[in-house]
KEKE-3310 file (N, C-alpha, C; in steps of 0.2 Angstrom, whole numbers, plus 5000, padded with zeros to 4 digits):
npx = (5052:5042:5042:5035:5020:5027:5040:5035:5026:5037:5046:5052:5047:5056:5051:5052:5048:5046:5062:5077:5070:5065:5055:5056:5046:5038:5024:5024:5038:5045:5044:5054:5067:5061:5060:5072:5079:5073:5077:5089:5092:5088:5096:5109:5107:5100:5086:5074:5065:5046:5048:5043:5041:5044:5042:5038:5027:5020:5013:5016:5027:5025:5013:5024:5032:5026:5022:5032:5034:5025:5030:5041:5037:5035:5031:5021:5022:5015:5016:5006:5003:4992:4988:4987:4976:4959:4959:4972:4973:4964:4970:4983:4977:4970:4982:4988:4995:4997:4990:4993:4984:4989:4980:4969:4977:4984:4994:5014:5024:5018:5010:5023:5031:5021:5022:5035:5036:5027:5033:5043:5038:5032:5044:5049:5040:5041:5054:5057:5055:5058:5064:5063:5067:5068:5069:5085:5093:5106:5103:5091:5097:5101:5093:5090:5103:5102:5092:5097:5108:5099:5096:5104:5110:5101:5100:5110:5123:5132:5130:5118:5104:5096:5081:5070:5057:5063:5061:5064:5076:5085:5079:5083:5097:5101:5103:5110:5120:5126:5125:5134:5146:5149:5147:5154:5150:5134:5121:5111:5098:5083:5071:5057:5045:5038:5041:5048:5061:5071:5079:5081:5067:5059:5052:5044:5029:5016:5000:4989:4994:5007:5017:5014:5029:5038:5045:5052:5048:5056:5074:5082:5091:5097:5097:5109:5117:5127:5125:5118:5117:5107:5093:5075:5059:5043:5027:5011:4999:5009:5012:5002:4996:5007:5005:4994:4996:5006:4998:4988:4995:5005:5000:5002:5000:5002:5007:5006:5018:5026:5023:5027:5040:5041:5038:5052:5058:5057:5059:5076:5078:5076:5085:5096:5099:5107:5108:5101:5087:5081:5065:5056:5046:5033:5025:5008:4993:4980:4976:4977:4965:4954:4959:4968:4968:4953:4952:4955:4954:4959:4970:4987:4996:5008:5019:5020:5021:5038:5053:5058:5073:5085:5100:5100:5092:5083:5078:5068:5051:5035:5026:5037:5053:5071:5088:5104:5112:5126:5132:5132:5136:5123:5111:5110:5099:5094:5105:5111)
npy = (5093:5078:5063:5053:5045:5038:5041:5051:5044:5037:5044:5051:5056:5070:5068:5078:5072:5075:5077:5070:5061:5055:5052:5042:5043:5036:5031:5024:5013:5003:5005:5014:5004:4995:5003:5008:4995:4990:5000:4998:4986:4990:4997:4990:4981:4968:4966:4969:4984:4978:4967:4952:4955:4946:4942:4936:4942:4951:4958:4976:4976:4972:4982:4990:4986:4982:4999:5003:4994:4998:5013:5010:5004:4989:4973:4963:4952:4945:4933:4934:4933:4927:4939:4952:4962:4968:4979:4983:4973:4979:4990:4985:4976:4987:4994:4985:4974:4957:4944:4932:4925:4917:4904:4905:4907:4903:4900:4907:4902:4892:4897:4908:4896:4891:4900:4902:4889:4889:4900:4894:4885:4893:4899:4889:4886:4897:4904:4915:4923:4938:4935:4943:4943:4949:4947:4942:4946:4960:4971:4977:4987:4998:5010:5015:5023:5036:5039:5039:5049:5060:5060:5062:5076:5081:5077:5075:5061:5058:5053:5045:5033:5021:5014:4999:4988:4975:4963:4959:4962:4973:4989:4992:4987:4994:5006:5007:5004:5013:5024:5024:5026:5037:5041:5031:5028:5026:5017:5002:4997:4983:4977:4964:4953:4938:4923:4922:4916:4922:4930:4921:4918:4908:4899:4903:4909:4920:4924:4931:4940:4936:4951:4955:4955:4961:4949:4933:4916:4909:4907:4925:4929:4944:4951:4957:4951:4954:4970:4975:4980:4979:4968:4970:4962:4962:4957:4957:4964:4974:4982:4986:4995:5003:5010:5015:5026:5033:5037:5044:5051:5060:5061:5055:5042:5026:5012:4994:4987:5000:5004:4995:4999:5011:5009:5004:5014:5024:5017:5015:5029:5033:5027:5031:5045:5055:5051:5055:5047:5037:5032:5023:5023:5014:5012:5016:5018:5012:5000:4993:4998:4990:4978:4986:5000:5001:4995:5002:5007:4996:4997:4996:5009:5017:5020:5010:4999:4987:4981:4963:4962:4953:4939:4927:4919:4911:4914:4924:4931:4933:4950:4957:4958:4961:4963:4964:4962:4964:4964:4952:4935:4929:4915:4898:4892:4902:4906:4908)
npz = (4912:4915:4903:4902:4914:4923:4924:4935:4945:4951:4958:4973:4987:5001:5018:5033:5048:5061:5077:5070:5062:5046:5032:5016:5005:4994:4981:4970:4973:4968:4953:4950:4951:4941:4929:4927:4925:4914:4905:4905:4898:4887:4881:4881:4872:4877:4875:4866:4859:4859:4863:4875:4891:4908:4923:4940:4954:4968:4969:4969:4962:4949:4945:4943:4932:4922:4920:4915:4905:4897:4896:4886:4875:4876:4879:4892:4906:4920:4932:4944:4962:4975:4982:4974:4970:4966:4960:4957:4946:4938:4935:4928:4918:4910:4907:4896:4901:4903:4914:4924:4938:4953:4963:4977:4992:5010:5012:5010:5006:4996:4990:4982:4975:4969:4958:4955:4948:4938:4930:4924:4917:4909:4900:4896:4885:4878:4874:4868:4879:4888:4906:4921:4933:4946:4960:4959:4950:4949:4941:4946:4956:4950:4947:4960:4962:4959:4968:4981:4979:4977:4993:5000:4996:5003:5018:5032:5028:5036:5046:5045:5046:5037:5036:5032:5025:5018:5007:4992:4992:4984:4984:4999:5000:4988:4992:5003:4998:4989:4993:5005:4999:4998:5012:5023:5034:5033:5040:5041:5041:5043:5040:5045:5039:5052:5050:5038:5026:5023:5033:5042:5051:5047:5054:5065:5065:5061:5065:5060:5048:5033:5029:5015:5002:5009:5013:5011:5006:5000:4994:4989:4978:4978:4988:4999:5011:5019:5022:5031:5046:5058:5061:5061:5065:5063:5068:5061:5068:5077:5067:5061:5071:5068:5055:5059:5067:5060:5052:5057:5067:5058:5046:5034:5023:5021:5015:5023:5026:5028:5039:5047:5049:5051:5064:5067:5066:5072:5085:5085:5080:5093:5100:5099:5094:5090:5078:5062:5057:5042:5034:5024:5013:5003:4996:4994:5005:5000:4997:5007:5016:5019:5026:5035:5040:5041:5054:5062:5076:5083:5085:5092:5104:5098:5107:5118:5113:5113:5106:5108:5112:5106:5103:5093:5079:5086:5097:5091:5092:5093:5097:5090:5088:5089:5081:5082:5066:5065:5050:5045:5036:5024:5034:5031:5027:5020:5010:4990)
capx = (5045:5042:5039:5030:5021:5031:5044:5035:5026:5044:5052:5049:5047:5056:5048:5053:5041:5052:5067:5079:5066:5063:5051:5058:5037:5035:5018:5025:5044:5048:5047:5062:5069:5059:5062:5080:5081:5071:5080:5097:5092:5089:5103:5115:5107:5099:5080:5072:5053:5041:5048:5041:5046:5040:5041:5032:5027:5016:5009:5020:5030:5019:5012:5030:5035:5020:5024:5040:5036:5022:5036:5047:5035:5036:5025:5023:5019:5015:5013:5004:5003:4986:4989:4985:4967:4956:4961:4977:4972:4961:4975:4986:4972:4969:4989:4989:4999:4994:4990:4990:4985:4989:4974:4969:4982:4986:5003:5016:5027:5016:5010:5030:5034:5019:5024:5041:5036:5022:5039:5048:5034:5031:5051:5050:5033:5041:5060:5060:5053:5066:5063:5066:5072:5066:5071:5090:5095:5106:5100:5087:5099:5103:5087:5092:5107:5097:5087:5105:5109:5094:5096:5112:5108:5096:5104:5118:5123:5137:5126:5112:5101:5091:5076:5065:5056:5071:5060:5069:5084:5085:5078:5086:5103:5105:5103:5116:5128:5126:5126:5139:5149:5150:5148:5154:5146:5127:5120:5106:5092:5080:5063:5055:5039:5041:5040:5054:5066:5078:5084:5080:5061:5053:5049:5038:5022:5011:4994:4986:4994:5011:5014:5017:5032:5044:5049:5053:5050:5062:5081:5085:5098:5097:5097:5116:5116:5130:5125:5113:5117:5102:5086:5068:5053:5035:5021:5006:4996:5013:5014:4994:4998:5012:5003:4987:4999:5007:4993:4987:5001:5008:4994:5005:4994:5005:5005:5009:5026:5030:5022:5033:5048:5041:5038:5056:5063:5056:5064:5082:5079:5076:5091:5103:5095:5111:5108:5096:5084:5077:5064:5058:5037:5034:5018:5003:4990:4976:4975:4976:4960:4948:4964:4974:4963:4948:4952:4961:4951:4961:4978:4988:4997:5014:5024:5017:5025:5044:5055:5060:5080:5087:5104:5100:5086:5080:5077:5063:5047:5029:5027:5043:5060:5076:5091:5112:5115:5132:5132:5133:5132:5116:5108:5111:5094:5093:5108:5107)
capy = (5090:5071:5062:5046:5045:5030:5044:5055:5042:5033:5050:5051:5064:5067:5072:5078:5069:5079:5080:5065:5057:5056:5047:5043:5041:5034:5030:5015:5012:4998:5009:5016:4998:4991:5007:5008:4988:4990:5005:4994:4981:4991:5001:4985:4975:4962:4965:4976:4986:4975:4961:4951:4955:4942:4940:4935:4947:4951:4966:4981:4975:4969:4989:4995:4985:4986:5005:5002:4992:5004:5019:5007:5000:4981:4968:4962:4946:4944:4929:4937:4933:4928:4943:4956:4963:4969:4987:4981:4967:4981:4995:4980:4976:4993:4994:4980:4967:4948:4943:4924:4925:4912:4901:4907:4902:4907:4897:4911:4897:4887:4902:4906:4891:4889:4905:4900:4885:4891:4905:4889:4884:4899:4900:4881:4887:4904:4904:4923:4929:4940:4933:4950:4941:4953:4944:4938:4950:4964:4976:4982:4991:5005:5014:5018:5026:5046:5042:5039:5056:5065:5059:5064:5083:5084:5074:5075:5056:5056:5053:5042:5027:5019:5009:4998:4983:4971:4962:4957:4965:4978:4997:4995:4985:4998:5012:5005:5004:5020:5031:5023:5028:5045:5041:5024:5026:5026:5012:4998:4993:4978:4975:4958:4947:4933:4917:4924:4914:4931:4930:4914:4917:4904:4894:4908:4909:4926:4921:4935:4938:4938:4955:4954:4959:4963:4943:4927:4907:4905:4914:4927:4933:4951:4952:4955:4948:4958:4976:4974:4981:4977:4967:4969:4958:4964:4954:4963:4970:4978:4987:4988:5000:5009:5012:5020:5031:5036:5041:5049:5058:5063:5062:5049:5038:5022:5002:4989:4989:5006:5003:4991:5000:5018:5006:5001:5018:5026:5013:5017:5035:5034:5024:5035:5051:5059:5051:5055:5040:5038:5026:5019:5020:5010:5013:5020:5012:5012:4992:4993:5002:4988:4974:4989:5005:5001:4991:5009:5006:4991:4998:4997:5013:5012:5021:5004:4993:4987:4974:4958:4960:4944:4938:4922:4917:4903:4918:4927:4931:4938:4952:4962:4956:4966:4959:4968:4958:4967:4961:4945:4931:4923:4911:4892:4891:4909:4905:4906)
capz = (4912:4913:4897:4903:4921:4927:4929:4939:4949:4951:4960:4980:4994:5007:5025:5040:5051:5069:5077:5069:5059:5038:5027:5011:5002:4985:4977:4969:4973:4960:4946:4950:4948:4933:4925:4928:4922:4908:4901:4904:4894:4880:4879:4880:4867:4879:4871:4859:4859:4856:4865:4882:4899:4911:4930:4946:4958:4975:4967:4967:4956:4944:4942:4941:4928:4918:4918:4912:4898:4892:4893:4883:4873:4876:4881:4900:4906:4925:4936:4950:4969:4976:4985:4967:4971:4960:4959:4953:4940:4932:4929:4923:4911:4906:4903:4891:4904:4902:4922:4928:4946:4957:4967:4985:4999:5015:5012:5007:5001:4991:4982:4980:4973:4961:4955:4952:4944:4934:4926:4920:4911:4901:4899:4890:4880:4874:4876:4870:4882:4894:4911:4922:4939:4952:4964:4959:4946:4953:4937:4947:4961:4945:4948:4966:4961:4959:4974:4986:4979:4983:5000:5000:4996:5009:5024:5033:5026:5037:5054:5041:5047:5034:5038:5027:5020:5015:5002:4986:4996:4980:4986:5004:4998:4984:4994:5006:4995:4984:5001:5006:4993:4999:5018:5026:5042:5037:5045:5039:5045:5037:5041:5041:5043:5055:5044:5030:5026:5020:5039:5047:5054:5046:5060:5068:5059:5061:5064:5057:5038:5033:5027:5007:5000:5013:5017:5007:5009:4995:4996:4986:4974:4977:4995:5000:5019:5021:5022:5035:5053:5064:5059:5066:5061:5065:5067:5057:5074:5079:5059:5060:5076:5065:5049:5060:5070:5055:5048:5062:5070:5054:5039:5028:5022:5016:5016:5030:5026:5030:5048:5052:5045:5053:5072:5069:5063:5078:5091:5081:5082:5101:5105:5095:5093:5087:5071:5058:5054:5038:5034:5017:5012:4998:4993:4996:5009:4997:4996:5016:5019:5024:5031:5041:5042:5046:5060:5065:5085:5087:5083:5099:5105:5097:5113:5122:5109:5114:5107:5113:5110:5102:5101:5088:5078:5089:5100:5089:5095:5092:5089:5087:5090:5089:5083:5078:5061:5062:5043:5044:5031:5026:5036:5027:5024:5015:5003:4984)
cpx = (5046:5039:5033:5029:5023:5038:5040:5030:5031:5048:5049:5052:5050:5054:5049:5048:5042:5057:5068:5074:5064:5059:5051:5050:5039:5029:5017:5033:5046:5048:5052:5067:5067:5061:5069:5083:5080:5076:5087:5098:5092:5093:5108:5112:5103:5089:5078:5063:5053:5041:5044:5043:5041:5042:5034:5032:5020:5011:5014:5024:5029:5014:5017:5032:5029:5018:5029:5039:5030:5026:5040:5042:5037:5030:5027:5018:5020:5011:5012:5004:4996:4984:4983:4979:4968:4958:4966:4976:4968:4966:4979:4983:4970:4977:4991:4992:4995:4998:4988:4990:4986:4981:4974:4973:4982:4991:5006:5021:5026:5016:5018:5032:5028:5022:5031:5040:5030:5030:5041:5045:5032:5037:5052:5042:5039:5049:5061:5057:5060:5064:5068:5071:5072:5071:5079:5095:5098:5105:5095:5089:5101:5098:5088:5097:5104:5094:5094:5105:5106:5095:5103:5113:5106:5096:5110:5118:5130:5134:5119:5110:5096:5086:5074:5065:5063:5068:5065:5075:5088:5087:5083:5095:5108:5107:5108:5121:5130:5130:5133:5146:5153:5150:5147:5150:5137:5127:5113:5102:5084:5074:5060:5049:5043:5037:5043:5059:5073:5083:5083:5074:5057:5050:5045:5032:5016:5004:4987:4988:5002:5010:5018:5022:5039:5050:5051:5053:5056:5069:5079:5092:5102:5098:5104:5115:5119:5132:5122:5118:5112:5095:5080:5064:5047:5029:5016:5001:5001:5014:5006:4995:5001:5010:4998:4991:5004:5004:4989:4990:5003:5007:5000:5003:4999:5005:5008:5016:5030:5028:5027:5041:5046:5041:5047:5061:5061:5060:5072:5082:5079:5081:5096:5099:5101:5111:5101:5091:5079:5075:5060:5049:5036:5031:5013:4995:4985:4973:4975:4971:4956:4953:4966:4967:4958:4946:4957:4959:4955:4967:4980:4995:5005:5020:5023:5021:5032:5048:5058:5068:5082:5094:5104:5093:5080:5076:5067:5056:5038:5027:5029:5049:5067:5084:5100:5112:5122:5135:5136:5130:5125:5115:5110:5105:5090:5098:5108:5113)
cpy = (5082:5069:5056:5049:5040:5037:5048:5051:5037:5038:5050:5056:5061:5071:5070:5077:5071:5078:5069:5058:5059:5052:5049:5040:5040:5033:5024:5015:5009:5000:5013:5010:4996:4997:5009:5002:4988:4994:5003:4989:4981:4992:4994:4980:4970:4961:4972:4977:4979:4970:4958:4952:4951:4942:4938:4941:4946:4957:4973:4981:4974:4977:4990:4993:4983:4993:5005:4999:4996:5010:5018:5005:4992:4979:4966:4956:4944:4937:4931:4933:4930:4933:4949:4955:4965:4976:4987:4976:4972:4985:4988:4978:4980:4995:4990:4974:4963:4948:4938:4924:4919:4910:4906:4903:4906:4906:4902:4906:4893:4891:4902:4901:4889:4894:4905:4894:4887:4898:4900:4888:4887:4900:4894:4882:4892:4908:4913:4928:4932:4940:4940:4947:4945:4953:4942:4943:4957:4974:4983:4987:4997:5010:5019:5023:5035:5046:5044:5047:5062:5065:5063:5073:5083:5081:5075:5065:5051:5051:5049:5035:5026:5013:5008:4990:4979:4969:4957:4960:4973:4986:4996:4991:4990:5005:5014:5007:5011:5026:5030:5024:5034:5045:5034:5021:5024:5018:5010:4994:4988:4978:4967:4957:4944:4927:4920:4918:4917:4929:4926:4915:4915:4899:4897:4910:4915:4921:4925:4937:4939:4945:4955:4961:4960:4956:4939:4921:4905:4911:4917:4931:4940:4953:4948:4957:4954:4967:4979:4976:4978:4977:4968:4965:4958:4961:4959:4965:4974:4984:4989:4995:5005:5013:5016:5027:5034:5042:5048:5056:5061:5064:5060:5043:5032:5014:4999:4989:4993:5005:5000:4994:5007:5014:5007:5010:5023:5023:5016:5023:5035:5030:5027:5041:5057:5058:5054:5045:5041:5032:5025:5019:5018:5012:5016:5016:5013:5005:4991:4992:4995:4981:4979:4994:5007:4997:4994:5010:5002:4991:5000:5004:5012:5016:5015:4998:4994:4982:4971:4959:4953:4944:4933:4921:4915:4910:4921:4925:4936:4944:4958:4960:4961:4962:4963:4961:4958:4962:4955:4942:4930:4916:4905:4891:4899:4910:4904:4900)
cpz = (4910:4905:4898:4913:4925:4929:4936:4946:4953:4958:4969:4983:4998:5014:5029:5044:5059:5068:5073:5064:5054:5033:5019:5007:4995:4984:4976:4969:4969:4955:4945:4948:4942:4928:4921:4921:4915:4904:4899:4900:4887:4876:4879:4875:4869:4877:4868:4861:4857:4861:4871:4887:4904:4920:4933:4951:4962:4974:4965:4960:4949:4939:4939:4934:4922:4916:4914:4905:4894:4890:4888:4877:4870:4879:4888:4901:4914:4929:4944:4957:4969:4977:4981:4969:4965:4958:4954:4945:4936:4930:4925:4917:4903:4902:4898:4893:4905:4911:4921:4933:4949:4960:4974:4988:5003:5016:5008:5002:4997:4985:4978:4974:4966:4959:4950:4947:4938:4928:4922:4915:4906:4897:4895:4884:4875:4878:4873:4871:4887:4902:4915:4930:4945:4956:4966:4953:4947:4948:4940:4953:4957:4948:4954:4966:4962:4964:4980:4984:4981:4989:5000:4999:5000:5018:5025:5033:5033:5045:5050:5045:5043:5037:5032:5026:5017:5008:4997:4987:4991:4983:4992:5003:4994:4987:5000:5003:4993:4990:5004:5003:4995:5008:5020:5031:5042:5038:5040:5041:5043:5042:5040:5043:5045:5049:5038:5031:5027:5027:5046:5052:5052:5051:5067:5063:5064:5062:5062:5049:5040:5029:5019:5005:5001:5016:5011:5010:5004:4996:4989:4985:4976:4985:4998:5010:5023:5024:5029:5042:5060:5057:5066:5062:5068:5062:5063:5063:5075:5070:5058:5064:5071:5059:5053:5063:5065:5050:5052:5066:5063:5046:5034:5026:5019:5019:5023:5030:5028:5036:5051:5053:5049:5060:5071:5068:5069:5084:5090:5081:5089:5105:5102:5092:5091:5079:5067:5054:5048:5036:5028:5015:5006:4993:4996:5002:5007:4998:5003:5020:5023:5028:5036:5041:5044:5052:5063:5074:5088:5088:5092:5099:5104:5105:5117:5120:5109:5110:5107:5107:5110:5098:5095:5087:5081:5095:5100:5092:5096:5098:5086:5091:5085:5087:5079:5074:5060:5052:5043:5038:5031:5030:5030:5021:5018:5009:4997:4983)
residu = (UNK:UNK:UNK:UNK:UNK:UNK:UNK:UNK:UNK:UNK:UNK:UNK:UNK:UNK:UNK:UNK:UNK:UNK:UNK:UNK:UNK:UNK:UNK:UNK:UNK:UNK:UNK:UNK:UNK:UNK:UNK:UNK:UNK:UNK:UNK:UNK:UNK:UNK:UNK:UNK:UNK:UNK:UNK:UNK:UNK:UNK:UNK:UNK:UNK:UNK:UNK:UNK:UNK:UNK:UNK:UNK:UNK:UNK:UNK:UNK:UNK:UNK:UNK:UNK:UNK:UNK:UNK:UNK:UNK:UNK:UNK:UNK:UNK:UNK:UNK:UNK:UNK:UNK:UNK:UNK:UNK:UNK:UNK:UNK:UNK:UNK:UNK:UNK:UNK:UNK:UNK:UNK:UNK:UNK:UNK:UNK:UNK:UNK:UNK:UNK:UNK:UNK:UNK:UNK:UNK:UNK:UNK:UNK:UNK:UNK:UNK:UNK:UNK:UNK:UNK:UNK:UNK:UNK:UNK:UNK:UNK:UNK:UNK:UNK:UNK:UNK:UNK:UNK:UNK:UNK:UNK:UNK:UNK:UNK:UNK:UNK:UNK:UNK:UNK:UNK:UNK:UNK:UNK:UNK:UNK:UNK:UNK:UNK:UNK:UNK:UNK:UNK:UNK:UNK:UNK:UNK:UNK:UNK:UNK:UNK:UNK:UNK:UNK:UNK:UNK:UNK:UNK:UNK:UNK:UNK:UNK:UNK:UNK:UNK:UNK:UNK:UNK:UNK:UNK:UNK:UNK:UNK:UNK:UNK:UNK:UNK:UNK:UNK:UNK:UNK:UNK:UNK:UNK:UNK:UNK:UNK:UNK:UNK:UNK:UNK:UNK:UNK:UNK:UNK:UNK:UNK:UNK:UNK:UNK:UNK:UNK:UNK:UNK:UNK:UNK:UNK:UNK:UNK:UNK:UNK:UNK:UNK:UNK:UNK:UNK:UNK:UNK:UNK:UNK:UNK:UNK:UNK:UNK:UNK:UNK:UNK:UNK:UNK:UNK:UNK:UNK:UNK:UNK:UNK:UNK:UNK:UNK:UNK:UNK:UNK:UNK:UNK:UNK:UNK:UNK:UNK:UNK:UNK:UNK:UNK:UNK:UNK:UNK:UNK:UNK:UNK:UNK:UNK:UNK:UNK:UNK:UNK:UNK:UNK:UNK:UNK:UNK:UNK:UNK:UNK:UNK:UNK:UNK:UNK:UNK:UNK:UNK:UNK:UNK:UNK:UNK:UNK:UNK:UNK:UNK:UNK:UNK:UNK:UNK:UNK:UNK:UNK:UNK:UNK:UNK:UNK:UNK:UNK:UNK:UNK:UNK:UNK:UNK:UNK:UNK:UNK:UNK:UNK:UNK:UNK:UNK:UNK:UNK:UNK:UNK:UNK:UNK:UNK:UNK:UNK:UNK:UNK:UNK:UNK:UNK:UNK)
# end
């Protein structure tokens, strides 16, 4: 029996959605990170109950880690996103986490950047707070350790392709490794917006939203370049498509991210159909409904949608491009 619900919302399913294809579904996936962190910093001495945990986040994170410090009881201190609806800022409310949301922008980078700078300035007010690092702190790849395993029961890990949201590089970086642990071969497959820095698309700009969460204007820490076999990056119509036919073909109800990551896990199923492909849902597409789901008429037919194979960056192209990272370094402009 669980004792806190941050575990039991933290744990994920996994479905066979046909032949060759797996959807790893969580509810809120970064509870399994914040939970994991948190729990390690206790045990080693690095903060004690009571204390502050502070990051920025785009939302997800922002619940996860608000759970976590209710389970642990500690204090939480979130510099939010614009992004953070209302839904979210009232459980965080109701949780007891101090929320500073950023202004309105449709700049990913500005927001980004006040966020970061807005951290410094709490960090020169209130030096013991414990700044958690999301982003650059490789604490948060523990967590994924039990999920790898589970996978690992329930596939053949030997014949595995992961897909997913790259992100803060965390879930799909850790998930590499761990599994890899026990079978070399599985293979990794990253997810981006165009306009990321992560893997050199900022000079392609979506004109509909970037989609939050899964990209970065600023590099990160935690996003190890090298793990990475083949990236894709999907416009938001190409992941609007994915999430409806998701829903539709296979009544999985979950956020833009997973579209893009279920388009891309279906192309990699169909070009290697000897392996298993499994691909990563993050969350729940609750927050989606009136951006993605109810503009479910306009969703284009994802067997229709192909994409543009791309040898180098300079290549990329709205709105889905294909490209072997065969784990290359980071890009100049994405190094820490």
């Amino acid at each position: 029996m669980d004792e806190h619900i941050a575990e039991a919302v933290g744990r994920p399913d996994l479905i066979r959605l046909g032949d060759g294809l797996v959807c790893l579904r969580f509810e809120t996936m970064k509870v399994v990170s914040a939970l994991a962190a948190v729990r390690h910093l206790l045990e080693t001495g690095a903060v004690r109950r009571g204390d502050t945990l502070l990051d920025s986040s785009s939302g997800i994170y922002a619940y996860a880690l608000a759970l976590a410090c209710h389970r642990h009881g500690m204090r939480c201190h979130i510099v939010g996103s614009t992004t953070v609806d209302h839904v979210l800022r009232t459980q965080l409310a109701v949780l007891g986490a101090h929320l500073e949301q950023m202004g309105p922008s449709d700049d990913l980078k500005l927001d980004q950047k006040r966020r970061v700078e807005r951290i410094q300035e709490i960090l020169r007010e209130r030096p013991d707070y414990h700044w958690m690092r999301q982003y650059h702190d490789d604490i948060h790849y523990l967590g994924y350790r039990a999920v790898a395993e589970h996978i690992g029961r329930e596939t053949d890990t030997d014949r595995l392709t992961v897909v997913g949201g790259v992100g803060s590089g965390a879930s799909t970086g850790a998930l590499a490794r761990y599994l890899r642990e026990r079978s070399p071969g599985v293979e990794l497959v990253g997810v981006q917006p165009f306009g990321s820095v992560t893997f050199g698309s900022e000079h392609v700009a979506d004109p509909e939203i970037i989609i939050a969460g899964i990209g970065s204007s600023i590099p990160f820490g935690n996003v190890t370049h090298t793990l990475y076999d083949t990236l894709h990056w999907v416009a938001f119509d190409a992941a609007l498509a994915g999430s409806v036919d998701l829903l539709r073909r296979h009544a999985v109800f979950a956020g833009l991210s997973t579209g893009a990551g279920y388009l891309a896990a279906r192309w990699e199923r169909d070009r290697a159909p000897e392996r298993t492909v499994l691909f990563i849902a993050a969350d729940t597409g609750h927050r989606y409904v009136d951006s993605v789901f109810a503009r479910y008429r306009e969703a284009s037919r994802v067997e229709d949608l192909v994409p543009r194979a791309v040898t180098t960056v300079d290549e990329l192209a709205l709105p889905w491009s294909r490209m072997d990272w065969n784990r290359a370094p980071a890009p100049v402009t994405a190094a820490v």
